[in-house]
C-alpha positions in Angstrom: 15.4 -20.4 14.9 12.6 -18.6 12.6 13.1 -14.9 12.2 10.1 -13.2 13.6 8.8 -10.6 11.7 6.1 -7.8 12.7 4.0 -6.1 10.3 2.1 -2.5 11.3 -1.0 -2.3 9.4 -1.6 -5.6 8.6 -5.4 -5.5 7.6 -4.8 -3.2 4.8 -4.5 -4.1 1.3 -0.4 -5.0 1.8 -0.6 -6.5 5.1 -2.2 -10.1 4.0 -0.1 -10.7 1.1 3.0 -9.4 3.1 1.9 -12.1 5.9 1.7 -14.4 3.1 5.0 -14.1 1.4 7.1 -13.8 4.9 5.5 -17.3 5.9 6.6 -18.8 2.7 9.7 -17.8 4.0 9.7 -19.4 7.2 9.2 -16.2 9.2 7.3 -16.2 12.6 4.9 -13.4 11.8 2.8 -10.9 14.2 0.8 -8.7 13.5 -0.4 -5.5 15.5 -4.5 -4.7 15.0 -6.6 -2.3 16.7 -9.7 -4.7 17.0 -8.9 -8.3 18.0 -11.6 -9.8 16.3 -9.5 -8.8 12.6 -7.7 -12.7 12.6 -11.2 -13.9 11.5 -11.5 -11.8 8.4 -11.4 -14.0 5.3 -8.2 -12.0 3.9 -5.9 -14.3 6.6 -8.4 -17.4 6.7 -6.0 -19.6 4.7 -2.8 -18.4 7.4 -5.0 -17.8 10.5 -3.3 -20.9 12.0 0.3 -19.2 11.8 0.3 -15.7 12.6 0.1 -14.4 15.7 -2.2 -11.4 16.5 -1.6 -7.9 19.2 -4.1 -5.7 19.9 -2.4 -2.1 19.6 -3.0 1.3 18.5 0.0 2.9 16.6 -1.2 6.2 18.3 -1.0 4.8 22.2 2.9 4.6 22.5 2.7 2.4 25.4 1.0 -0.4 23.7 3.0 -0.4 20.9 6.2 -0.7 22.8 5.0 -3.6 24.7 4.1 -5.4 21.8 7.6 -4.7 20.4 9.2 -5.6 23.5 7.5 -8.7 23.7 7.6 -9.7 20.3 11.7 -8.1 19.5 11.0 -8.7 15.8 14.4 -8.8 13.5 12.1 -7.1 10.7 9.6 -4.3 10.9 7.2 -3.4 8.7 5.1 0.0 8.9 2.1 -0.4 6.4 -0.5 1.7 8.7 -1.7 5.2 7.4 -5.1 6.9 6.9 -4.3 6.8 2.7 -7.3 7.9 1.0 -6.5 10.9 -0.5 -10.0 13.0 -0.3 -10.3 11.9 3.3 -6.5 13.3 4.0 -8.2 16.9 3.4 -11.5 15.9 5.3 -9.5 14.5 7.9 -6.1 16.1 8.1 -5.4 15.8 12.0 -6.2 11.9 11.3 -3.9 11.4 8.7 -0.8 13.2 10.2 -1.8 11.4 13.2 -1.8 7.9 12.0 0.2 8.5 8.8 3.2 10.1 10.6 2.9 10.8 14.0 2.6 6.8 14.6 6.4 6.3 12.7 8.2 8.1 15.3 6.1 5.9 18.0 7.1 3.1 16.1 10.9 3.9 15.8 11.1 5.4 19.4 9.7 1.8 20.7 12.7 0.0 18.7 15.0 2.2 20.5 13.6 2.2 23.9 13.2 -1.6 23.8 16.7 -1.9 23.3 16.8 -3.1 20.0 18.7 -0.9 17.6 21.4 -3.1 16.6 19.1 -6.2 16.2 15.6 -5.2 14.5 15.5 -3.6 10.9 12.2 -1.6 10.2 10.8 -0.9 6.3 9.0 2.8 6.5 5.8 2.5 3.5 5.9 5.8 1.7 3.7 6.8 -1.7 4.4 8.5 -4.9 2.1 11.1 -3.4 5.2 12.7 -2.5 6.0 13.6 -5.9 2.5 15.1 -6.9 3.4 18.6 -7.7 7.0 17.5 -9.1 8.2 19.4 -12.2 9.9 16.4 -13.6 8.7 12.8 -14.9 9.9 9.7 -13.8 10.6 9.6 -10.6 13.2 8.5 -8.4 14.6 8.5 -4.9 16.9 11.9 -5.8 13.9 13.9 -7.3 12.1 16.4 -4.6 9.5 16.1 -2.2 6.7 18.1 -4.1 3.6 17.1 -1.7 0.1 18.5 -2.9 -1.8 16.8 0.3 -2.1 16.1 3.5 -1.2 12.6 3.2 1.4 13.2 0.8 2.9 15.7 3.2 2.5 13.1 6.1 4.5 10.5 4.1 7.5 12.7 4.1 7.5 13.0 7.3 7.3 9.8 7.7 10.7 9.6 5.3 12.4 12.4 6.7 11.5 10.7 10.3 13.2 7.4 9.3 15.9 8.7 7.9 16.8 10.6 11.0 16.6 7.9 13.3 18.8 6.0 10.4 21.7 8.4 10.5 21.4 9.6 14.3 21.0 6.4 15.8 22.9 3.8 13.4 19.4 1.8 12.9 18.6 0.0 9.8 16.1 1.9 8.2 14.4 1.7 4.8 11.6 3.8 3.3 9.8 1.8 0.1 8.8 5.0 -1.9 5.7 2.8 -3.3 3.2 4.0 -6.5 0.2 3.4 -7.1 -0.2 -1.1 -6.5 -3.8 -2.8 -6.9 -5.2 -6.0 -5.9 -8.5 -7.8 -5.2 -8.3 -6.3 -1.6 -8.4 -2.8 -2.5 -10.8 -0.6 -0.6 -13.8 -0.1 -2.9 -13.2 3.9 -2.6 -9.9 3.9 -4.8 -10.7 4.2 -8.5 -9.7 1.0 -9.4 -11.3 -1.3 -7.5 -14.4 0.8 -7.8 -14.0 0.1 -11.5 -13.8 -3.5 -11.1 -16.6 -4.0 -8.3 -19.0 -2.1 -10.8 -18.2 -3.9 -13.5 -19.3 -6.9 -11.9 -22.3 -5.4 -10.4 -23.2 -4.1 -13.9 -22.7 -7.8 -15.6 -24.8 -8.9 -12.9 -27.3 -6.4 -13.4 -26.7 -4.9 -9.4 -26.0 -1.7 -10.9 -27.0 0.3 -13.7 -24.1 2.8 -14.4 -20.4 3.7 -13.1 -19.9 7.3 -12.0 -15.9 8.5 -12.4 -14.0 11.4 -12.7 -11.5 12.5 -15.3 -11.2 9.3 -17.7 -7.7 10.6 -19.0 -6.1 10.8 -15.5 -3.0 8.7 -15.5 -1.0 5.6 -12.8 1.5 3.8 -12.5 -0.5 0.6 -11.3 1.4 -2.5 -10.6 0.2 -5.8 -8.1 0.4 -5.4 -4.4 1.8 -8.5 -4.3 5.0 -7.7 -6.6 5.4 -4.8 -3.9 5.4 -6.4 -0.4 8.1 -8.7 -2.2 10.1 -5.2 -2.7 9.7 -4.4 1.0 11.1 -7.8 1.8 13.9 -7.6 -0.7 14.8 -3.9 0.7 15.7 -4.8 4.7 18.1 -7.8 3.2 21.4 -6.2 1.7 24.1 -5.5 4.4 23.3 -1.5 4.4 20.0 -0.1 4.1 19.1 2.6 1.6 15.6 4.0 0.3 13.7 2.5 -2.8 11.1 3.5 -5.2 9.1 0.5 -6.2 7.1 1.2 -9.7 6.6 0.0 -12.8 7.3 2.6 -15.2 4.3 2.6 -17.5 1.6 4.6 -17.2 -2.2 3.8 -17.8 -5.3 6.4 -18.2 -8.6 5.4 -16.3 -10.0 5.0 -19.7 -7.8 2.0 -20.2 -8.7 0.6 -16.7 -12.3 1.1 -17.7 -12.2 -0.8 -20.8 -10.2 -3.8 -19.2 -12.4 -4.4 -16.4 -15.9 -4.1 -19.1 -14.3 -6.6 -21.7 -13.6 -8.8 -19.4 -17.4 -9.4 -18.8 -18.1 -8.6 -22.1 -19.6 -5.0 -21.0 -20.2 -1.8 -23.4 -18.5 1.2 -21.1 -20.0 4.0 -23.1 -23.0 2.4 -22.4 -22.5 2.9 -18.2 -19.8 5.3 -17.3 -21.3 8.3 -16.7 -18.6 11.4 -16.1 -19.0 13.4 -12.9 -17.0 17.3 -12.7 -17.0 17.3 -8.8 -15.1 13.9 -9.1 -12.2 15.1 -11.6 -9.0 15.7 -9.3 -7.0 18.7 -9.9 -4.1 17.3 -12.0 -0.6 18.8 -11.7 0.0 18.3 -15.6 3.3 16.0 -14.7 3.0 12.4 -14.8 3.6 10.5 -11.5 5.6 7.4 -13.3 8.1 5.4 -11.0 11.9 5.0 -12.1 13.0 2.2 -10.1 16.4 1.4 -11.4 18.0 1.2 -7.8 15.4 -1.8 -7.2 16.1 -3.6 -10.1 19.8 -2.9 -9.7 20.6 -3.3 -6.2 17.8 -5.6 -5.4 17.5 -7.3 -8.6 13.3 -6.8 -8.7 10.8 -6.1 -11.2 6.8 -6.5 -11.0 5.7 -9.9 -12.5 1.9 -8.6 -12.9 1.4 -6.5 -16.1 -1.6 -4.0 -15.9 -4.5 -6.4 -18.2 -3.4 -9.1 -15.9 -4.3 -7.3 -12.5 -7.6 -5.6 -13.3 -8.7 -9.0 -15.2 -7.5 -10.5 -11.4 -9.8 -7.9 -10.1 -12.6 -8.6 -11.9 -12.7 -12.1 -11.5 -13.0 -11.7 -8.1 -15.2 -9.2 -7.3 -17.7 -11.7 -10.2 -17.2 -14.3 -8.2 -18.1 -12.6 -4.4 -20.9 -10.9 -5.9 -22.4 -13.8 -7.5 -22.1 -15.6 -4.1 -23.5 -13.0 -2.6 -26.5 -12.5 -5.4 -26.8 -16.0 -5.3 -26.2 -16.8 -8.8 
């Protein structure tokens, strides 16, 4: 019989390519939505056929534990959060609501449902933990050093998760995960912003690129190399906590100049610098050390940095020339 695997957040960036790689594997996968009309989004046209959709709201408790009843997944994956960073401070009751709030829902529906000793559940954290730490890399030992709401929602979500871990006996894993791209970014996030205007630019949509500071520094790796980390961290006999990273940094000046070369684009000639865009940086470098995951879980990303924002590129080209009709 197929394992059957159910994955929170599934329309975010994460969720398709999760969906994806747990099919490959021969997993029954559901996923839980808000708005039912989500399985026709083009993200899962090329799975539609083989997942099965809930409708659900991580912040109604009743409707999540029905779906988990019904479903009793062996795997778990929470993905959901309000993760925009700006937003988080616009909307701080929002993001602890559906960032952490939701996790104990989530966990408290495992054990209600009677399913502690059968389902294993993967918490999504973010280096966002780590923003104010004192020290560079980072690894599962340093700190919590949150200098946001969302950051400061995520370790709840973590310190959540590992309770139920150690109080109940349930097998639970929080993916500490930096900063991972991919084609289905939101267009808010610096990166795919970069990439969509960059094609807009070349396609003469858009006449200039508005950022912040260009000397800000990631640790970007593929969202796809990631969700195969989540995977990997519910499999070994006893569950322990991961940071998933790459290790090498990158300014937004380097993501600029990718993303233009690739279309053969000028940036000096359309990147204009905005002061009420520059974040507040904390002067240490968020940069993932994630020696347990290669150790204990034998992965690494597979996506280097020019690879990804040339993946980006090419597709944000190719919708917007559909769309401009070119």
């Amino acid at each position: 019989m197929s394992r059957r695997a159910m994955i929170f957040g599934m329309t975010g960036q994460d969720g398709p390519y999760l969906a994806e790689l747990l099919l490959r594997k021969g997993y029954e996968v559901h996923g839980v939505v808000r708005r039912p009309r989500v399985e026709s989004s083009e993200r899962f046209a090329s799975m539609r056929h083989a997942l099965t959709f809930h409708q659900a709201d991580v912040l109604d408790h009743h409707s999540i534990f029905s779906a988990v009843q019904q479903v009793e997944p062996d795997e778990i994956y929470n993905l959901a959060a309000q993760s925009f960073i700006p937003a988080s401070w616009t909307h701080p009751v929002l993001t602890m609501e559906y960032t952490a709030a939701a996790v104990i829902g989530i966990l408290e529906a495992i054990r209600t449902a009677g399913l502690v000793k059968k389902t294993r559940y993967f918490q999504a954290s973010s280096s966002e933990v780590f923003a104010g730490s004192k020290t560079s890399p980072q690894n599962e030992q340093t700190p919590f050093s949150p200098l946001n709401p969302y950051g400061s929602a995520k370790v709840y979500a973590q310190c959540i998760t590992e309770n139920y871990r150690r109080h109940y006996g349930m097998y639970c894993v929080t993916g500490i995960l930096f900063n991972h791209e991919s084609p289905y970014r939101g267009i808010e996030f610096v990166t795919r912003k970069t990439t969509d205007a960059a094609a807009r630019i070349k396609l003469g949509m858009l006449e200039s690129l508005e950022l912040g500071n260009l000397d800000s520094s990631r640790d970007w790796g593929f969202a796809g190399d990631y969700v195969r980390g989540m995977w990997l961290a519910l499999q070994p006999s006893e569950p322990l906590d991961y940071v998933f990273g790459t290790g090498i940094t990158h300014t937004v000046q380097e993501l600029v100049e990718i993303a233009f070369s690739r279309l053969g684009l000028d940036p000096s000639r359309s990147i204009r610098v905005r002061q009420d865009l520059v974040r507040v940086e904390t002067g240490t470098v968020l940069c993932a050390d994630a020696s347990r995951a290669r150790t204990v879980l034998n992965w690494k990303p597979e996506v280097g940095f020019r690879d990804l924002i040339e993946m980006m590129v090419d597709r944000d080209y190719a919708r917007l020339s559909r769309t401009k009709g070119t």
